[in-house]
GUGUTOR-193879 format. One record per residue: residue number from 1; residue in three letters; x, y, z of N, C-alpha, C in turn. Coordinates in steps of 0.05 Angstrom, whole numbers, padded with zeros to 5 digits, always signed. Layout:
% residues N
[atom NUM, ALA, [X, Y, Z], [X, Y, Z], [X, Y, Z]] ...
***
This chain:
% residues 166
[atom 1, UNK, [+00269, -00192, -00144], [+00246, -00190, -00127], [+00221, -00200, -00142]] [atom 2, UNK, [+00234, -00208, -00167], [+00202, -00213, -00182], [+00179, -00232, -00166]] [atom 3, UNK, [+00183, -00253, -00159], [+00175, -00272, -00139], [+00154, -00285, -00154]] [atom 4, UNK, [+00155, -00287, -00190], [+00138, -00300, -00208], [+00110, -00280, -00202]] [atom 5, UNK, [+00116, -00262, -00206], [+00100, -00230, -00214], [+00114, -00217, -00249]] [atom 6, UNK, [+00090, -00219, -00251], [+00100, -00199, -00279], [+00117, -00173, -00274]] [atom 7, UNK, [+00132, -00174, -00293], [+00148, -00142, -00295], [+00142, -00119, -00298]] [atom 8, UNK, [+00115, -00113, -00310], [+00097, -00090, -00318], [+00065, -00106, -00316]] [atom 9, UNK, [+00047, -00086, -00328], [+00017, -00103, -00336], [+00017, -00104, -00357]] [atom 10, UNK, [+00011, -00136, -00352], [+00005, -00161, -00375], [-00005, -00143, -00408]] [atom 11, UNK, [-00021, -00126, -00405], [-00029, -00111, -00430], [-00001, -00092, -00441]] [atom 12, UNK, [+00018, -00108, -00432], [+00044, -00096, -00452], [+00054, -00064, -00454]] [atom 13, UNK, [+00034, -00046, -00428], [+00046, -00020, -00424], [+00043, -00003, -00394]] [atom 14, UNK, [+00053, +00013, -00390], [+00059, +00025, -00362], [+00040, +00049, -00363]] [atom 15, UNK, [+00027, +00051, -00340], [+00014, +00076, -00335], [+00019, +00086, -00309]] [atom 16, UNK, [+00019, +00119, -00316], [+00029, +00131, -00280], [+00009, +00134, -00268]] [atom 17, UNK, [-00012, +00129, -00270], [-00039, +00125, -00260], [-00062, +00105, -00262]] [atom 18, UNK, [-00066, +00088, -00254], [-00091, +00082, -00265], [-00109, +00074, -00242]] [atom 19, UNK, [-00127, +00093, -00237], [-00140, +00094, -00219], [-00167, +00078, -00212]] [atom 20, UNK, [-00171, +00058, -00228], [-00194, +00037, -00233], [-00185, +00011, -00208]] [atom 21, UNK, [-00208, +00010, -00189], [-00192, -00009, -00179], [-00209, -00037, -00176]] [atom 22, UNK, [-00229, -00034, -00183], [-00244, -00059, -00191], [-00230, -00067, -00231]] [atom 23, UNK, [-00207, -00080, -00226], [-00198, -00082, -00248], [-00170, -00102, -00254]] [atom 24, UNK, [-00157, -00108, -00266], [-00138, -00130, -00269], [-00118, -00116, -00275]] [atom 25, UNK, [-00114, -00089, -00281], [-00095, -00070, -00286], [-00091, -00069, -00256]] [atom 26, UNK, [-00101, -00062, -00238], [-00099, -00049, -00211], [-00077, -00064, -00206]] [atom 27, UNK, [-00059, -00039, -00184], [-00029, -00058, -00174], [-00016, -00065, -00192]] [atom 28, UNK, [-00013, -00055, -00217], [+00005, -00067, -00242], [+00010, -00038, -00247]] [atom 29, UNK, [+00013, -00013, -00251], [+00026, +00001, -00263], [+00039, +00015, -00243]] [atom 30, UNK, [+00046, +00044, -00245], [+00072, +00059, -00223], [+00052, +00074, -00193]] [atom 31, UNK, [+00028, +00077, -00209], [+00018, +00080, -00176], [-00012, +00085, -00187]] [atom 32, UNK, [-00025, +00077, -00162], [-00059, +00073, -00167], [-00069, +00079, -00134]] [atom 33, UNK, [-00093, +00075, -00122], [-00105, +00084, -00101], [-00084, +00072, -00080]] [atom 34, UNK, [-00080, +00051, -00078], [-00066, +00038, -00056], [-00041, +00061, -00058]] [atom 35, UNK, [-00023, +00071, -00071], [+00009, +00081, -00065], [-00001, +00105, -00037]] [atom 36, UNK, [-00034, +00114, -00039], [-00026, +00130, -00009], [-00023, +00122, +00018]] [atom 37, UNK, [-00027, +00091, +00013], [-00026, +00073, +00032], [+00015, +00072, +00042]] [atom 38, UNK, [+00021, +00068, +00015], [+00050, +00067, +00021], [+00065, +00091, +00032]] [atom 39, UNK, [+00057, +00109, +00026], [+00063, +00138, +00032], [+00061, +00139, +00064]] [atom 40, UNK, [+00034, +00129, +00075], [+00026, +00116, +00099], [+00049, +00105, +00117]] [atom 41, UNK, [+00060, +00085, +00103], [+00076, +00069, +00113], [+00104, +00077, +00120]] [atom 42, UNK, [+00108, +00096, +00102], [+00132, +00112, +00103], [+00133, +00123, +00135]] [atom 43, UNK, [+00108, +00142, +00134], [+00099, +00156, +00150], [+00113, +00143, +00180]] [atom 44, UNK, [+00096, +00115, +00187], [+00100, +00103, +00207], [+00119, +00087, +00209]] [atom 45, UNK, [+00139, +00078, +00182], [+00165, +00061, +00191], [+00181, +00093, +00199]] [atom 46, UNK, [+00182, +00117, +00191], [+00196, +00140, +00207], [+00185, +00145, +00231]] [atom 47, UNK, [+00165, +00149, +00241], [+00163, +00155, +00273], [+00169, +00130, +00287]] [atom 48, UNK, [+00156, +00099, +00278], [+00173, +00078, +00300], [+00199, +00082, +00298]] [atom 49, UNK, [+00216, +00076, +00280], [+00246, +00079, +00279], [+00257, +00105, +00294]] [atom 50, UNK, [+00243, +00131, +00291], [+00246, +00149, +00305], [+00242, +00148, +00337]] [atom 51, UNK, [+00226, +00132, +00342], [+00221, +00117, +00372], [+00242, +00098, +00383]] [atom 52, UNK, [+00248, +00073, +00364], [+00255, +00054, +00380], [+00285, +00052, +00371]] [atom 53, UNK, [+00295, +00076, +00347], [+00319, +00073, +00337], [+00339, +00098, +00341]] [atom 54, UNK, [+00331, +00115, +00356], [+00341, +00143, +00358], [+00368, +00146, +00355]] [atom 55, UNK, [+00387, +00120, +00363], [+00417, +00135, +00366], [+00428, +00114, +00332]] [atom 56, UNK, [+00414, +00106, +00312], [+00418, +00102, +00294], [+00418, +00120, +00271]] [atom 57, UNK, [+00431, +00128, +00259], [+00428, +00150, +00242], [+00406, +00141, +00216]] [atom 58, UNK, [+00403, +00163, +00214], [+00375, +00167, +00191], [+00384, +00149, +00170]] [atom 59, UNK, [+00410, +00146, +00155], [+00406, +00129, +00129], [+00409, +00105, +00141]] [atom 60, UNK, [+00412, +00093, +00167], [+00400, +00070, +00173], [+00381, +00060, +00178]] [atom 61, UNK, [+00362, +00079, +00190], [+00343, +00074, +00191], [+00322, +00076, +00163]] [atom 62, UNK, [+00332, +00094, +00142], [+00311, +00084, +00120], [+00317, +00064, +00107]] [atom 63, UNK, [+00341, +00049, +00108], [+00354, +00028, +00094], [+00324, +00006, +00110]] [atom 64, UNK, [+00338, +00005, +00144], [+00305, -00008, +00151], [+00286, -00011, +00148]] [atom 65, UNK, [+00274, +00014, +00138], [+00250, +00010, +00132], [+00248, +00006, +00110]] [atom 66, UNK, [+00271, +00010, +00091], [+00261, -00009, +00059], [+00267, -00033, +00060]] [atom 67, UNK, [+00271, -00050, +00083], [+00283, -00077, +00077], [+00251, -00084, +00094]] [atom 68, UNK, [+00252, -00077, +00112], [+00216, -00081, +00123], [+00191, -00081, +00103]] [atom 69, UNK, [+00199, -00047, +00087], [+00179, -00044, +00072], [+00180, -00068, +00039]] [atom 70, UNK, [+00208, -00076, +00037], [+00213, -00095, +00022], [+00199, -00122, +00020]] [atom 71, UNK, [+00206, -00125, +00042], [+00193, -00165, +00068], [+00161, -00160, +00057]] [atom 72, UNK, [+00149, -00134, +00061], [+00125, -00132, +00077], [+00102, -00136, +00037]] [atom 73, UNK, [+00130, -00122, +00021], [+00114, -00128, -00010], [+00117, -00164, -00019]] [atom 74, UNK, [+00132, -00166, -00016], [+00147, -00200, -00015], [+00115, -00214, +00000]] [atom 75, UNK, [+00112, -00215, +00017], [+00094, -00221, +00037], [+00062, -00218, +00027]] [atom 76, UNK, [+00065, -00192, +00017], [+00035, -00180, +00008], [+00028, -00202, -00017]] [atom 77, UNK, [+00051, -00205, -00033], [+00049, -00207, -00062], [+00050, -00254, -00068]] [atom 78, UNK, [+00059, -00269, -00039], [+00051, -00287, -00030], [+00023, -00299, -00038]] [atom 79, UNK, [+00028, -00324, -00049], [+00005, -00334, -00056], [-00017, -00343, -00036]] [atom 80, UNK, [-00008, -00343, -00010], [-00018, -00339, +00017], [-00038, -00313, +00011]] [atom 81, UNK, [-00023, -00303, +00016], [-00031, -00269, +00023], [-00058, -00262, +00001]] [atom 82, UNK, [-00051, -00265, -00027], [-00070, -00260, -00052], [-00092, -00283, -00048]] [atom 83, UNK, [-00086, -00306, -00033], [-00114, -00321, -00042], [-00139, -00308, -00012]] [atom 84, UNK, [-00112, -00301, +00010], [-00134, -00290, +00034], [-00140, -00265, +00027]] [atom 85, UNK, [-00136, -00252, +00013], [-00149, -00229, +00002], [-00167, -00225, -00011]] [atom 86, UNK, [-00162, -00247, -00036], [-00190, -00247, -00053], [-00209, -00272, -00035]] [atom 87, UNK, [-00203, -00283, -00020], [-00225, -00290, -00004], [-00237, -00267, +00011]] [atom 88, UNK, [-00233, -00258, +00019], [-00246, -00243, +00039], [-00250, -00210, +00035]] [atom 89, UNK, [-00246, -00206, +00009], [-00254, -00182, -00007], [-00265, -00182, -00028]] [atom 90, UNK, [-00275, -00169, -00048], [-00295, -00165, -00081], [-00271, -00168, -00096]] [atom 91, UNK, [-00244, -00167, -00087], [-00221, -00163, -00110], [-00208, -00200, -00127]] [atom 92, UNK, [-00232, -00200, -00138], [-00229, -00225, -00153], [-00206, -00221, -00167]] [atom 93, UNK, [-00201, -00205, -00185], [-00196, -00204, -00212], [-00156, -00201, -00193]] [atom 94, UNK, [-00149, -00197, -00169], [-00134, -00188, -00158], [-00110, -00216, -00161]] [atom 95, UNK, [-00079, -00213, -00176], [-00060, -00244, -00173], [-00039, -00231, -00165]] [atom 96, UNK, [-00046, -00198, -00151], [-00010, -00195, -00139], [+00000, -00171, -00155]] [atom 97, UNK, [+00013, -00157, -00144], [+00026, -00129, -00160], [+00046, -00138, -00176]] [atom 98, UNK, [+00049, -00120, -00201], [+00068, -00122, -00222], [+00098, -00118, -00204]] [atom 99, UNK, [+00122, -00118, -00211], [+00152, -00121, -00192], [+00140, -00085, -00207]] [atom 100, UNK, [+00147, -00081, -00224], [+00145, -00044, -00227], [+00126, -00035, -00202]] [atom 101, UNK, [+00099, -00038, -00204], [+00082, -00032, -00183], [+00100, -00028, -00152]] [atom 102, UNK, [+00105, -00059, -00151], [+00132, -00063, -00123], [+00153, -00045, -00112]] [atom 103, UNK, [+00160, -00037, -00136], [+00182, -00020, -00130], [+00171, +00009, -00137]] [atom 104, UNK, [+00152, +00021, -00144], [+00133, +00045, -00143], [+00119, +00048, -00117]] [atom 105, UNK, [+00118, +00025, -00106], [+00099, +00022, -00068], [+00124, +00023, -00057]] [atom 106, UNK, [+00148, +00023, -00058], [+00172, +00021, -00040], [+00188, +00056, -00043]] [atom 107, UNK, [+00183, +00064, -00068], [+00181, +00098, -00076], [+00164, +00110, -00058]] [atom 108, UNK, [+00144, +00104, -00068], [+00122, +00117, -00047], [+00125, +00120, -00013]] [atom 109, UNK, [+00136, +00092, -00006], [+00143, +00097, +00021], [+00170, +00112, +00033]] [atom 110, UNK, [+00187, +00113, +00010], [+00213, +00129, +00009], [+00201, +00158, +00016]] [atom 111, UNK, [+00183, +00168, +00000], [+00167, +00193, +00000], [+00151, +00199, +00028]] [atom 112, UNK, [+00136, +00185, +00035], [+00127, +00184, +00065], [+00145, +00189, +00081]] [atom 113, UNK, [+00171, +00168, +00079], [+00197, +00172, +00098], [+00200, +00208, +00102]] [atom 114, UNK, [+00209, +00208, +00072], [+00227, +00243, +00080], [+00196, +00263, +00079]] [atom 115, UNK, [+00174, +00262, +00075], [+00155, +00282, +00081], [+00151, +00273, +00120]] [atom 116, UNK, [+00159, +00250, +00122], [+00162, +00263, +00157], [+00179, +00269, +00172]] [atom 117, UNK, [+00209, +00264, +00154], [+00228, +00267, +00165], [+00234, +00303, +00170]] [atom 118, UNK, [+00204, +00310, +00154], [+00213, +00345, +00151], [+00188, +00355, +00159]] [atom 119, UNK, [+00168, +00350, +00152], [+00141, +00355, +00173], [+00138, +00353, +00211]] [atom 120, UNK, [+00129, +00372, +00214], [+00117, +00364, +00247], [+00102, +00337, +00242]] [atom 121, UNK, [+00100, +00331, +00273], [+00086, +00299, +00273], [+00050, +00311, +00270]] [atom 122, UNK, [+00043, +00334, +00284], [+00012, +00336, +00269], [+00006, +00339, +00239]] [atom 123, UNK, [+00024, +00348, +00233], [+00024, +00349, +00195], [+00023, +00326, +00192]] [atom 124, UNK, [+00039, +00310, +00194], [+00044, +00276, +00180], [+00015, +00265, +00194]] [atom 125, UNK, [+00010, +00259, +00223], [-00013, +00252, +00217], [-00040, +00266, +00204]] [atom 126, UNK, [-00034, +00284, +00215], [-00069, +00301, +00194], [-00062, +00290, +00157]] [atom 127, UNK, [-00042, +00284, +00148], [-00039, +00281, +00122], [-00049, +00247, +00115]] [atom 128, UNK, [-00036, +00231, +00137], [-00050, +00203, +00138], [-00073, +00208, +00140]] [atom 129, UNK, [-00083, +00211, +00154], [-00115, +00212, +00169], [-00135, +00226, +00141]] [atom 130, UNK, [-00123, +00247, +00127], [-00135, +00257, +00108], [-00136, +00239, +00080]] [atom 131, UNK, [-00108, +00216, +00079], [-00106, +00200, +00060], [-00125, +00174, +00061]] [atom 132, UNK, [-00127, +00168, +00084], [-00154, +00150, +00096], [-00173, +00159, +00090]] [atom 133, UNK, [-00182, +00181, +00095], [-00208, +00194, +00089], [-00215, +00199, +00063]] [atom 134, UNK, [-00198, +00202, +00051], [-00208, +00206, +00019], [-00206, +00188, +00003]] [atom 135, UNK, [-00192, +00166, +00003], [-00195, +00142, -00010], [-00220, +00123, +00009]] [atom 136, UNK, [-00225, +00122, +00034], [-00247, +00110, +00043], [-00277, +00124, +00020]] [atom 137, UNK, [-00269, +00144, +00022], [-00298, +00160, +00016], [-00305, +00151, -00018]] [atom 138, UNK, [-00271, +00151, -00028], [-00279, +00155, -00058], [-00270, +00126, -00073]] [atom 139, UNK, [-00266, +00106, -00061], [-00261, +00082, -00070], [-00263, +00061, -00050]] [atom 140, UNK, [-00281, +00069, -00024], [-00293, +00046, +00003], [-00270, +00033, +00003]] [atom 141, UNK, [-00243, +00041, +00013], [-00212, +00022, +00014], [-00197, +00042, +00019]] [atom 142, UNK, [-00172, +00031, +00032], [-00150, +00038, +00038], [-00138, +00024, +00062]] [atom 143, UNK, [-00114, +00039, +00078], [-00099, +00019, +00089], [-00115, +00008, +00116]] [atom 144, UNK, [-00129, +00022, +00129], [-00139, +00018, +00146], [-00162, -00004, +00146]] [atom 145, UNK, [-00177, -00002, +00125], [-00193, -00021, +00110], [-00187, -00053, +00111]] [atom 146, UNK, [-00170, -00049, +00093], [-00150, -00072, +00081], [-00145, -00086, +00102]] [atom 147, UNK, [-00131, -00078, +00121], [-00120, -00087, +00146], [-00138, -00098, +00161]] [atom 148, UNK, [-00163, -00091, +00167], [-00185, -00096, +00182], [-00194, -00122, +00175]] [atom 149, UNK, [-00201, -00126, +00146], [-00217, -00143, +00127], [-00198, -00168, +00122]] [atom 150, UNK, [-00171, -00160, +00121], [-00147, -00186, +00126], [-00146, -00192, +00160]] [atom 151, UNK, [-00147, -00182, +00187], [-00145, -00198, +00202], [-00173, -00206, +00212]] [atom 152, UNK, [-00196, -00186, +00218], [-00221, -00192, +00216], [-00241, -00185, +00211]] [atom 153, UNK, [-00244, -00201, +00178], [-00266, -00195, +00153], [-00295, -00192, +00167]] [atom 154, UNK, [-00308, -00176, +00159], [-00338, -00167, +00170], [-00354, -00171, +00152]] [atom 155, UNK, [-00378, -00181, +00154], [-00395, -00179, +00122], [-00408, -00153, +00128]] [atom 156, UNK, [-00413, -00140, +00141], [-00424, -00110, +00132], [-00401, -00094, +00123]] [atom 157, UNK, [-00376, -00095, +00136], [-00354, -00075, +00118], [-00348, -00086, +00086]] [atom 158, UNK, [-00352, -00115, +00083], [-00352, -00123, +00061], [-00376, -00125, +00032]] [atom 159, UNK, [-00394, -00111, +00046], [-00422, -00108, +00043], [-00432, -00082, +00031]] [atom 160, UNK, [-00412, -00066, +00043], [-00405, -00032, +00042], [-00386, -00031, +00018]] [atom 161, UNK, [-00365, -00040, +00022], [-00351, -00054, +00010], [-00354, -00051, -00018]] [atom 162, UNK, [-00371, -00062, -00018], [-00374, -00085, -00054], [-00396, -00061, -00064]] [atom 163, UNK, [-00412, -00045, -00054], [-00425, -00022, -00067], [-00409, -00002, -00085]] [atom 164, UNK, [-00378, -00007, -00079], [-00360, +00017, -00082], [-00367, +00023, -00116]] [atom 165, UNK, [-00357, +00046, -00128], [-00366, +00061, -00157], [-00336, +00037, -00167]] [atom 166, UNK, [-00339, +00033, -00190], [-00315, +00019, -00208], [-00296, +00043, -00217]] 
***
């Protein structure tokens, strides 16, 4: 899956955190602001599949959503994808997640999976909605963000944006 992505970050070591995201580390070690995004994703590849897949059993359906949530890092990590991003975001310094990172955002969404596969559906969303809200507040980003600014970039969200603390 490497897809000519480094294997770790380039500075030759792994961290289980590094929460800097104006930075060239970011998306290179096992999890940083974005993984609540993946957690996210978990969230919602279990309630669609739980929607549109009901008489499929559960380890098929997470097998789906890691081959989805697979496509969707593949896709992210696209030289497409990274040049319309740092176009249309402050994230210069940004060439694509480390394959560790990759497969730490594909954990993460494993984790979303089974915290809804065992939560009520208002828990899982109040837990999204709370994960939005606290990374909006404390690093101006997250999935909802992201999403907006990749299909249609605003210069005041981008404006807001670029004020964010390093």
């Amino acid at each position: 899956m490497s897809i000519g992505r480094e294997a770790i970050c380039t500075r030759g070591h792994v961290k289980l955190w590094h929460g800097i995201v104006v930075s060239s580390e970011n998306s290179q070690h096992l999890t940083d602001w974005y993984t609540f995004s993946h957690i996210i994703y978990g969230f919602v590849f279990h309630g669609l599949l739980r929607l549109v897949a009901r008489r499929i059993s559960m380890g098929w359906r997470l097998t789906i959503a890691t081959a989805v949530e697979t496509a969707r890092e593949v896709v992210e990590n696209s030289e497409a994808v990274i040049e319309r991003y740092r176009a249309v975001t402050i994230s210069l310094d940004y060439y694509g997640d480390s394959v560790l990172n990759s497969v730490a955002d594909i954990g993460a969404m494993w984790l979303g999976w089974f915290l809804a596969a065992r939560l009520p559906v208002w828990a899982t969303v109040a837990i999204a909605l709370a994960f939005e809200a606290m990374t909006i507040a404390l690093i101006r980003d997250g999935l909802a963000l992201n999403v907006l600014m990749l299909v249609w970039p605003l210069d005041r969200v981008a404006d807001w944006r670029a004020a964010r603390p390093s």
